[in-house]
N, C-alpha and C positions, 0 to 999 in steps of 0.2 A: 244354473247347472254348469260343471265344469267339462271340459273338453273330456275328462277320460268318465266323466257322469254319461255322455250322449255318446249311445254304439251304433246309432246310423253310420250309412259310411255310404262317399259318395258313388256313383256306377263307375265298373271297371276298378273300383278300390278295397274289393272286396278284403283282400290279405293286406291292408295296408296296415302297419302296428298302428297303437292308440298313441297318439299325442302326451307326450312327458309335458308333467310342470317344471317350470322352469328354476332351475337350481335354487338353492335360498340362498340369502348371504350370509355370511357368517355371525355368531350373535358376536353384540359388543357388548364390551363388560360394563358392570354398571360405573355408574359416574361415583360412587363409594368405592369400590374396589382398583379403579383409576388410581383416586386420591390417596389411598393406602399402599399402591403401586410406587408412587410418585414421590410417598416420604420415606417408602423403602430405599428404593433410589439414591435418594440423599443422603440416606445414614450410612450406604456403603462408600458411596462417595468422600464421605466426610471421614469417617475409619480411615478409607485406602491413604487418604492426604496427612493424615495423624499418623500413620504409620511409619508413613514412608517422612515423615519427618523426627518423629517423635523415636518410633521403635515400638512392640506390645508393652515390656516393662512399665515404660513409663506415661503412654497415655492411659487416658480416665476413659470411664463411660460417660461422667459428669461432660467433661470437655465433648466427648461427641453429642451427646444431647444438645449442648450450648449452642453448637455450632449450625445443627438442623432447626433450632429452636424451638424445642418441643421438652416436654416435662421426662424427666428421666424413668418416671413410671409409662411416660408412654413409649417409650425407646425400648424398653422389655417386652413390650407386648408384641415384637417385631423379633428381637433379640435376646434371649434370656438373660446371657451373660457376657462377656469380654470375650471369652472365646471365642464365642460362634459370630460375634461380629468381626473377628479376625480370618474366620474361616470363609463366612459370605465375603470379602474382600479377596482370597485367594481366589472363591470363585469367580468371581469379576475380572482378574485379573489373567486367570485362566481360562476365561472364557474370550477375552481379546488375543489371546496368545493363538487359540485355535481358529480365531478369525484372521487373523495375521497370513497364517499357516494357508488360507485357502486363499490368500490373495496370490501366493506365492506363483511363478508360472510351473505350471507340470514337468515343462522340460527341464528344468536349471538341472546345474552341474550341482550334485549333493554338497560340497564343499561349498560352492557359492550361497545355497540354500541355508545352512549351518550361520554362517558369517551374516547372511540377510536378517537370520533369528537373534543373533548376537546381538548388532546392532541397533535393532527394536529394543529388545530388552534395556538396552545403555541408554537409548532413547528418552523409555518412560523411566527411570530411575533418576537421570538428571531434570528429566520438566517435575520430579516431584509425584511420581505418581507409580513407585514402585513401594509396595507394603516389607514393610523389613518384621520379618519373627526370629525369635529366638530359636536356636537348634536344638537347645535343651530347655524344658521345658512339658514334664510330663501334663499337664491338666490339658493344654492346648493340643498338644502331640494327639492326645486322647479324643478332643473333638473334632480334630482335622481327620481322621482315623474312621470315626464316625460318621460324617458326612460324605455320604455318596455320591453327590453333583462334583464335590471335589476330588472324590479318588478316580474317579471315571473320567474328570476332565483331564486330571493329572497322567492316570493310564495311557489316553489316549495322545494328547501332546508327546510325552516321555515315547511312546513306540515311532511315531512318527521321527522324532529324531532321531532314534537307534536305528529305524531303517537307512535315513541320510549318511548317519555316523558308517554302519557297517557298508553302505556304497562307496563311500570317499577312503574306507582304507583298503578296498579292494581295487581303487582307482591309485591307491596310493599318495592320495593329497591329504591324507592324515596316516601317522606312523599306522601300519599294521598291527606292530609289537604292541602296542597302546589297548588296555580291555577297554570296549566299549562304555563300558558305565562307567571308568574316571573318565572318558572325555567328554560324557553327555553331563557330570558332575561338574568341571572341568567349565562347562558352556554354561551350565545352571547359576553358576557362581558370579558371571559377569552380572547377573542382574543385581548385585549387592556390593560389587567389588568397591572397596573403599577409595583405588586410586582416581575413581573418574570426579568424586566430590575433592580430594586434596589438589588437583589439576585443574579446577573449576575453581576451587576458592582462593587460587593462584591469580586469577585474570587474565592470565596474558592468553590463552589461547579459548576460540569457541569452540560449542560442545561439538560441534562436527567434526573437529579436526581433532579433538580428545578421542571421540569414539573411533577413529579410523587407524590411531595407534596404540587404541588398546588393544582393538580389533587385529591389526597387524603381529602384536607382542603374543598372543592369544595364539594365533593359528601356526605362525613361523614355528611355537614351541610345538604344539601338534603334529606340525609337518615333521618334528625331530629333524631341523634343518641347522 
């Protein structure tokens, strides 16, 4: 019999509630659904590295399959087509950006904040791990468009630095005269900007000291200084 099965109750405990069971744990998923977790995983991993090396044009699905090592028919079963494994990579990708974003301290100066995001971004693009897509490009445009994890991550990241953007020009450390959306454009673009790979494939300097004057080049013009 369970504690809330027996309504004895002891003297003087007349009103006392009945005994709650004790909370469950959470179910775990099964050891199938793990595994199909786990080569999902992979295949976005392996997209995001083909991307950001390759570009969508020119990588395969063939080549992603290869590389998870798994049969191309089972790569689909995860993935239908090229697209939506360029759009699960965006989300991944925007899903670190939003995690970024919460490490950040509450207090910072929005300008600091902005330049913090920049430099992430320059970050993953030089270790190799920034997805490059095309700007035109209706089939893809169309699936990214479709996909709700991605527009709602991307809504969400994009306000959060409009909120930044529109503090730092009412502080003045970015031109006021400046609309918001070319400088949050503007900040979007360092994540593909072609000078940090032609200054990287240069040698002479490391990626820290790249990113701190692109960083510099980047905000001075901002500041309209």
């Amino acid at each position: 019999m369970s504690m809330q099965d027996d309504h004895r109750t002891a003297p003087g405990l007349a009103h006392a509630e009945p005994a709650q069971d004790a909370p469950r744990a959470p179910r775990r998923s099964s050891f199938k659904a793990q595994m199909l977790q786990a080569r999902e995983d992979a295949i976005v991993q392996a997209v995001n590295r083909l991307l950001a090396e390759k570009g969508f044009d020119l990588m395969t699905v063939d080549e992603v399959a290869a590389e998870v090592g798994i049969a191309k028919a089972s790569l689909y079963k995860h993935f239908p087509s090229k697209e939506d494994l360029a759009a699960a990579a965006m989300v991944r990708v925007l899903t670190l950006a939003e995690e970024f974003l919460d490490q950040l301290p509450a207090q910072g100066k929005p300008v600091e904040q902005l330049e913090a995001v920049v430099r992430w971004m320059m970050r993953l693009q030089l270790a190799g791990q920034m997805p490059t897509l095309p700007s035109q490009n209706s089939s893809l445009r169309a699936r990214l468009m479709a996909n709700r994890a991605y527009l709602d991550l991307l809504m969400h990241v994009s306000d959060r630095l409009g909120a930044w953007i529109e503090a730092a020009q009412a502080e003045r450390s970015i031109n006021p005269k400046l609309p918001p959306i070319l400088v949050l454009y503007t900040l979007y673009s360092r994540a593909c900007d072609p000078v940090l790979e032609f200054m990287k494939a240069g040698g002479q300097f490391d990626d820290e000291a790249i990113i701190e004057w692109v960083t510099l080049t980047c905000f001075d013009g901002l500041r309209g200084c």
